[in-house]
N, C-alpha and C positions, 0 to 999 in steps of 0.2 A: 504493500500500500504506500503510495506518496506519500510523506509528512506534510504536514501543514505546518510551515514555517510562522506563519503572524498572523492572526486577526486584524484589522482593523475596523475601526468604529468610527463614522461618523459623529458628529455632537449634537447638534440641534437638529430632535426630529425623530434621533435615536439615542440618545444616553438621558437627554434631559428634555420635557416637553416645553420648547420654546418658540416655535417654530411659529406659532398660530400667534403667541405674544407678537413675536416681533412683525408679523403681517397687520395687523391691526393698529401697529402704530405706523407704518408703513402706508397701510389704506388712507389712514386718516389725515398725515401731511400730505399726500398725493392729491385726495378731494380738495383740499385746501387752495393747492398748486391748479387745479384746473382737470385734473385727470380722475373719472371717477371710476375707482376698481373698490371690490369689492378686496376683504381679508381671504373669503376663499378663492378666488380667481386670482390672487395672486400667490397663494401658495402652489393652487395645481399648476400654475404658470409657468413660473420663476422659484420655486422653491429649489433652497441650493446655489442659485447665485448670490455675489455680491451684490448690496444695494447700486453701488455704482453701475454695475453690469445691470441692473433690471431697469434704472434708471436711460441707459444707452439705449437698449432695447425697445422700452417704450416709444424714446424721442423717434427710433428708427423707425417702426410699425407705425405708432398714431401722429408722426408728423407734428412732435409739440417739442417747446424746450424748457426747460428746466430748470433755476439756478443751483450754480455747486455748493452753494452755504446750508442745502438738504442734505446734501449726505451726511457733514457735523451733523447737524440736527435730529435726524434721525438715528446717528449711533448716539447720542447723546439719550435720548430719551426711550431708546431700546434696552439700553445698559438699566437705567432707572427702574423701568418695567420690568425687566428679568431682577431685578437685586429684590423685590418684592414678589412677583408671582410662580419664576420659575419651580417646577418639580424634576424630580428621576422619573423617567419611564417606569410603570410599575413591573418588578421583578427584574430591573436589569442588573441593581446593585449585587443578587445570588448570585444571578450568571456572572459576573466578573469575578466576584469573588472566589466561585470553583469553576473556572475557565482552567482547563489544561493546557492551552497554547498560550505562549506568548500575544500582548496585545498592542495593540496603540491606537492614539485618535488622530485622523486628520479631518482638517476642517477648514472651511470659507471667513470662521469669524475670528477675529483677531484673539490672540492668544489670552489676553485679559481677558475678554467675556468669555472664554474658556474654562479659567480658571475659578475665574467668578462662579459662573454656573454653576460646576461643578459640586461649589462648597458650600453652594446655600442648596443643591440637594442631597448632601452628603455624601458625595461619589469621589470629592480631590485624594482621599489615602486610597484609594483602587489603583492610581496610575502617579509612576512617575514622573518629573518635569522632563525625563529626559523621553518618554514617551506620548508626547504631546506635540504636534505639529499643526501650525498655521499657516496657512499657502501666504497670507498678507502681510506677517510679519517676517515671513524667509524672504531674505533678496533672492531674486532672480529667480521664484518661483510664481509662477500664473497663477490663477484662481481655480477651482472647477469650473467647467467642465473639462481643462485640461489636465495631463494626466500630472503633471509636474509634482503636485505635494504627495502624491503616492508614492511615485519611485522614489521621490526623495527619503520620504521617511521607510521603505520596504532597504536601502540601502544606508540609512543610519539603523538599520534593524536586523544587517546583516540576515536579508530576507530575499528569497527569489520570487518573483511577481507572478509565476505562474504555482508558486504553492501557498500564496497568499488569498484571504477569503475577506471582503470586504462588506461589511455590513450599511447599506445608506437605505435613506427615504425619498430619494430626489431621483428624478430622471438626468438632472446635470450633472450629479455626484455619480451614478450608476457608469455616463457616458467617460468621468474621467477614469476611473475605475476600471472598464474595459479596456480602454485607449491604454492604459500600462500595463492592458495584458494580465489582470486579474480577476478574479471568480468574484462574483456577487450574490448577496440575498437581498431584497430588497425586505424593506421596516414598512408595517404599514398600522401601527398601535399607537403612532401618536395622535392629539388632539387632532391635527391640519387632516389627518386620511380623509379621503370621500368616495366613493360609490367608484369609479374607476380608477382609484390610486394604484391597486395590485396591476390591474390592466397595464397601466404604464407604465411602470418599474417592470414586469415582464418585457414590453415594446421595445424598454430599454436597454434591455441586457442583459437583465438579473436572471439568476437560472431557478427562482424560486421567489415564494415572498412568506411572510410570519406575517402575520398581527400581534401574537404574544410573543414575551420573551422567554416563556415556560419553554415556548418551540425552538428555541433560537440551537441550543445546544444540539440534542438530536437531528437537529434540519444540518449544522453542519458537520456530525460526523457520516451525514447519508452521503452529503456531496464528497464526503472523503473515500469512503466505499465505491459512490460512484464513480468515481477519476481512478479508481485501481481498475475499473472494466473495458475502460475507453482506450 
């Protein structure tokens, strides 16, 4: 059978429920701005990019512009929000804590609201600082849905990309995810899921999806069985 070198975990979406916070603070300077989106059309959207990426993307699609004193503004008052509302996914903290494989997080959000998170759901003594990767705050690494903060952190992990198993909720996370040549299950138990979340995370790439994290463990040592057959 392959080993499976590294887990990794996404953060918001999958370790801590944030996702639908930070959309709803998002929705709200946007309507303000001129652009009316809903919280959930913007997570099924753009969940998984940077505000600045879904920002571009807008201006591209609906032909509007923007000022840049939003993006401050919105990591400002996202920070805010999560320092108050954020939770853990329920049952993720077990799964980590009897995880057999090695793990880490990479993530879209800056490594402060990482860490943050983290602590106000009691999951920072799960992972150490040296297994925590930011695409934003690493130079010369892209954002998702590029693959860039994966290889990077699968080789500070002294980890090969094809026996790495990558856990996200996003269709941009899933596509960076592939693009490095690693295996996927897609999350589909946090708050932001909806009616064709699994659907899309499949579309994406994902060779599976959970809703719980009861599933999480068993689902990946099926795909470890599976990969001894193929």
């Amino acid at each position: 059978m392959p080993a499976i070198d590294l887990i990794i975990f996404d953060c918001d979406g999958v370790l801590v429920d944030s996702e639908i916070v930070a959309a709803r603070v998002e929705s709200e300077l946007l309507r303000k701005a001129g652009h009316d989106i809903s919280p959930e059309e913007l997570t099924e959207r753009y969940s998984g990019l940077t505000f600045k990426d879904i920002l571009l993307t807008i201006e591209r699609e609906a032909q509007v512009l923007f000022q840049a004193t939003l993006i401050d503004k919105v990591e400002t008052m996202i920070d805010e929000r999560l320092a108050r509302e954020v939770k853990a996914i329920e049952g993720v903290a077990q799964v980590l804590a009897t995880l057999k494989y090695r793990k880490c997080i990479c993530s879209n959000s800056t490594r402060h609201r990482i860490e943050a998170s983290l602590k106000r759901a009691g999951l920072i003594h799960l992972f150490a600082p040296s297994e925590i990767f930011s695409s934003v705050d690493t130079p010369g690494l892209r954002p998702k849905p590029a693959p860039d903060v994966f290889l990077h952190a699968a080789k500070e992990m002294g980890a090969d990309p094809k026996n790495t198993i990558v856990i996200e909720d996003s269709m941009h996370g899933i596509a960076g995810a592939r693009a490095a040549g690693m295996r996927v299950i897609g999350f589909t138990g946090a708050s932001h899921t909806h009616p064709r979340h699994a659907d899309m995370l499949m579309e994406a790439g994902a060779e599976t999806t959970v809703s719980r994290m009861s599933d999480l463990k068993p689902t990946i040592e099926a795909l470890a069985e599976w990969s001894a057959d193929i």
